[in-house]
N, C-alpha and C positions, 0 to 999 in steps of 0.2 A: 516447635510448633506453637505459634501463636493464638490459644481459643477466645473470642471476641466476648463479649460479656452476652449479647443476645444467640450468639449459639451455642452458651453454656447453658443458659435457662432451657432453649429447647432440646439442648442434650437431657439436661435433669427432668425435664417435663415426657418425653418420651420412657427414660428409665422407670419414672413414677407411673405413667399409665401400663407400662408393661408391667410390672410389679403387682397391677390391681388385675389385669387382667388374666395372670396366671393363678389356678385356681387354687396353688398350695400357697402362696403366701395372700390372696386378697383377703382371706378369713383370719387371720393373726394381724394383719395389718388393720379391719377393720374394728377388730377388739382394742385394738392400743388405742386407736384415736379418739373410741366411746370409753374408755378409762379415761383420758388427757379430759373429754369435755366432763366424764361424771366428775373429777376432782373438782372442778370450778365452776359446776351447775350446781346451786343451790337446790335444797329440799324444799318446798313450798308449805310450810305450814298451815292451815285454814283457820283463822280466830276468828274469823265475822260470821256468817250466817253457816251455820252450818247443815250438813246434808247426813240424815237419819236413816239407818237402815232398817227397814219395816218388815222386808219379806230373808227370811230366815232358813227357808224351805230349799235347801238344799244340801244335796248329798256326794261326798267325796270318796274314795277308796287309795290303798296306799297301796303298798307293793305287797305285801301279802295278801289281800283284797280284804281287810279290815275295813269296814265304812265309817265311816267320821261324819257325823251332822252337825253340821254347822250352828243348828240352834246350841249344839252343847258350847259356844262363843258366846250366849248371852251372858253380861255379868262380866266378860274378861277385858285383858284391852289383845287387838288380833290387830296381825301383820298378812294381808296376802298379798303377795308375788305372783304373777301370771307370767310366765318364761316359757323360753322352749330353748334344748340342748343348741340348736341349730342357727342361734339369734345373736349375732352379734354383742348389740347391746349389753341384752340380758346377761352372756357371759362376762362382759368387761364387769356389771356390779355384783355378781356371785362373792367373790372375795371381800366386799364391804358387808354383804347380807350377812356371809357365813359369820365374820368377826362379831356381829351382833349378835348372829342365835348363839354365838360362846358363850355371849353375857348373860342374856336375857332367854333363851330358851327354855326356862324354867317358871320365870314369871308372865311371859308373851305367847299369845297361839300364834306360831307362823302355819301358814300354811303357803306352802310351794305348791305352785298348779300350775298342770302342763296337759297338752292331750299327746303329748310325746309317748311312747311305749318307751316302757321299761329294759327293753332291750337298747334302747339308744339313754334312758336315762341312766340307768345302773354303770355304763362304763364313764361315763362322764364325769358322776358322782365319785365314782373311783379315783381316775387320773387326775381331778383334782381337791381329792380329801376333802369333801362336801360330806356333811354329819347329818344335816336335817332332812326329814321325811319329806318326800313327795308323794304328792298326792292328782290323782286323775277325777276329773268330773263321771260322775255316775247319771244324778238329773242333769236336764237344764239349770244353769248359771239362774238364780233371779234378774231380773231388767236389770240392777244397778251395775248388776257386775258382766253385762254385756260388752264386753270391748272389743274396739276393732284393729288396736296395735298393740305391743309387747317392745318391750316389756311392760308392765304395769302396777303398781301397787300402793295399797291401801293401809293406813294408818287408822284403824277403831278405837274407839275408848270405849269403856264400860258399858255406857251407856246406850252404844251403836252409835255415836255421832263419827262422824267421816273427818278427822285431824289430817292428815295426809291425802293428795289420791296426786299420783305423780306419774307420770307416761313420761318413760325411756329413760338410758341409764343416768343412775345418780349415785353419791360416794351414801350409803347409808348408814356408817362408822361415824358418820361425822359429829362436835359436839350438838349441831342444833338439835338433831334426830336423834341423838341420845339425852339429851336433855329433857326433849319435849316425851319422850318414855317414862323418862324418869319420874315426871309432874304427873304422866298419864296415872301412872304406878300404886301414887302417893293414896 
């Protein structure tokens, strides 16, 4: 049997749509492809004008319902991640965040925020050996950090100046992003 070049494509093109369209593999398939583009989407760093965080007033709870206020961030440099267990994206760059809070966990506030319940985060964190605390919104988010997609997240410096703000997935391991920590640090 002879298959012609253009009813190969729509042979492949058919198997591809079926494949997104079934619901166990469209969610692993979509993960791979937001890993493939976070590899070769650059981290945007900001050196020009930069954007100050002013309002502070907000409050987080962790899994034992510890509260964490965010003003206790003044003075630091802070990483925050807005994800959800259920997010594509967000899952493809877990495995670059986690490699960093290895490093840097010690000298960085990460803070992971999600309005996910703890019943869908804790087996997540689980199955894939995810170390770092998450944390749930208790107040209102202040304006800056109102956002309308996810994944998202925030590069601070000491001072509250906004180094990072990057929407959707990116490789966060990477040398720029560790670099520009490392200056943050200094």
């Amino acid at each position: 049997m002879n298959i012609t070049k253009p009813k190969l494509k729509n042979i492949v093109f058919f198997i591809l749509v079926a494949v997104l369209i079934i619901p166990q593999t469209r969610k692993p398939i979509q993960v791979l492809l937001h890993k493939a583009v976070a590899l070769v989407k650059p981290v945007s760093v900001n050196n020009e004008k930069l954007t100050k965080i002013t309002n502070y007033n907000w409050k987080l709870t962790d899994k034992d319902n510890s509260i964490f206020d965010f003003e206790d961030t003044k003075g630091k440099v802070v990483l925050i991640n807005f994800w959800a267990t259920w997010c594509p994206p967000c899952i493809a760059e877990m495995p670059s965040m986690q490699a960093l809070y290895n490093d840097y966990g010690d000298e960085v506030q990460f803070l992971f925020v999600t309005t996910d319940g703890y019943s869908e985060i804790d087996p997540f964190l689980a199955k894939n050996n995810y170390t770092f605390k998450v944390y749930r919104p208790v107040t209102d988010y202040p304006e800056f950090f109102n956002i309308t997609t996810i994944p998202r997240t925030f590069l601070i410096d000491k001072e509250g100046n906004v180094i990072i703000d990057e929407s959707g997935a990116a490789n966060w391991n990477s040398h720029k992003v560790r670099s520009t920590i490392d200056n943050l640090l200094k």
